[in-house]
N, C-alpha and C positions, 0 to 999 in steps of 0.2 A: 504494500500500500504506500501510497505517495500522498503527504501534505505538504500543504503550501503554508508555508505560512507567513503574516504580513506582517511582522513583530521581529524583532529582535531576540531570538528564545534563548540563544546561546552569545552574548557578547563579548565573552572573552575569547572563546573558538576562532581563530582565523579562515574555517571552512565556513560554507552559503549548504551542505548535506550532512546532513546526520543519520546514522543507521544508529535503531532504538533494537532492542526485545525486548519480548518480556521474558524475566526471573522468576521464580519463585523465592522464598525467603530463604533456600538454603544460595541465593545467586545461581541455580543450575538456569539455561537457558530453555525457557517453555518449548519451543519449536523452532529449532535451527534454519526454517526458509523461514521462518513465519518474519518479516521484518515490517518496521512503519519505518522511511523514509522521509525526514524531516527536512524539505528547504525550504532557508530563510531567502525570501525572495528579492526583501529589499535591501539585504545584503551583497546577492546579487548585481542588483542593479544598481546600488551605489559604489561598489567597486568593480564595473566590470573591464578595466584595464588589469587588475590584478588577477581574474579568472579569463582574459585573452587567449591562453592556452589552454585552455578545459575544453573539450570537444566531444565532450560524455556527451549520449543522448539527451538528457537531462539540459544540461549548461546550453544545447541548440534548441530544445522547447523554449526554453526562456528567454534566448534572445530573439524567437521567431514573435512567440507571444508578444513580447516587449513590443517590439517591430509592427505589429498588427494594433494595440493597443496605444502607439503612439500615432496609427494613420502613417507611417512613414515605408519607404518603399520596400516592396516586400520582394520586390523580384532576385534577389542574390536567393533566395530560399526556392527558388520557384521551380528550379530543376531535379530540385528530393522530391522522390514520389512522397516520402511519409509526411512534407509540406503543402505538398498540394493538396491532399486531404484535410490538412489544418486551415487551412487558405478556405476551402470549399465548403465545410462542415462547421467550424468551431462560432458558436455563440459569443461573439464577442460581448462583456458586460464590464464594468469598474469592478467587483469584486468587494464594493464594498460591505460594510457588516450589515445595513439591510438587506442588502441584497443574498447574502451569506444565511441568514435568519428567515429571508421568507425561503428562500428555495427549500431551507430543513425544515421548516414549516411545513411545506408543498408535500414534500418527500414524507414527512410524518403521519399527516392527514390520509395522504393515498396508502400507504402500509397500512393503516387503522380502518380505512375505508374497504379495504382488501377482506383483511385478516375477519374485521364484523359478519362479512359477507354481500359489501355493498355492491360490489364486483356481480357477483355472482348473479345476485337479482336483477342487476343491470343489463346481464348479460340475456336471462331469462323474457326479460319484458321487450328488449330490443327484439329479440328473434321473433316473439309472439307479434309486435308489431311490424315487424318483415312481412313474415308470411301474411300476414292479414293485408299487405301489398299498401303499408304507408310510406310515402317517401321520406328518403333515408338523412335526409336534412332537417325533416323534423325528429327521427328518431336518435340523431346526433343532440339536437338539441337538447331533448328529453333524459338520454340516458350518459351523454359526456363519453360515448365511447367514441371511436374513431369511423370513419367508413368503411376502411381495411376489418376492422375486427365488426363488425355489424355482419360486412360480408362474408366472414369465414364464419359465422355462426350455423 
């Protein structure tokens, strides 16, 4: 797993990544792959003459990102296929804490909407008003599903 994070978590550390596990209390390591990947991003980006030679996949997300998030040109990254996909795909947002707060919000809501069985009914009433031949714009409306999944029901 990889966080981002927008703080300063480690200031003394002259590294922008940190590999974490977890211990238990005798210090054995829980799970030898299991790792969380810590970067400070605006560590990163306040020194990025001193990380010029980093070329980890990591260190080119963030400069691409950077690069994207300043509107500044993107075309040196243009010729990595795994950029063009970032180019193509990536939401660009500020990342800041509301925005951080609604999305786990978002993310909360729809697991608890899931798990209740909101899902399920949703699922159940959209097909019933399929076949009953209502169009599928209103049964978007109604049940918040997609078009894709209304049709694979």
């Amino acid at each position: 797993m990889v966080s981002f994070q927008f703080f300063d978590a480690f200031k003394e550390s002259p590294n922008y990544r940190h590999k974490v596990q977890l211990r238990n209390q005798e210090q054995r390591v829980y799970f030898e792959r299991q790792t969380v990947t810590l970067i400070e991003v605006n560590k990163f980006l306040k020194q990025k003459e001193k990380f010029e030679g980093d070329n980890s996949r990591i260190a080119q997300w963030l400069r691409a990102i950077d690069t994207l998030n300043r509107e500044a040109d993107f075309s040196k990254f243009a010729a990595d296929p795994v950029f063009k996909v970032l180019q193509n795909e990536v939401k660009l947002c500020n990342f800041s804490a509301r925005y951080m707060i609604s999305t786990m919000m978002r993310d909360v809501e729809k697991a608890s909407w899931e798990y209740s069985g909101g899902l399920k009914k949703a699922r159940e009433i959209a097909k019933k008003m399929r076949d009953k031949g209502v169009d599928i714009s209103i049964i978007k409306e109604t049940t918040n599903l997609s078009e894709k999944e209304i049709r694979e029901l």
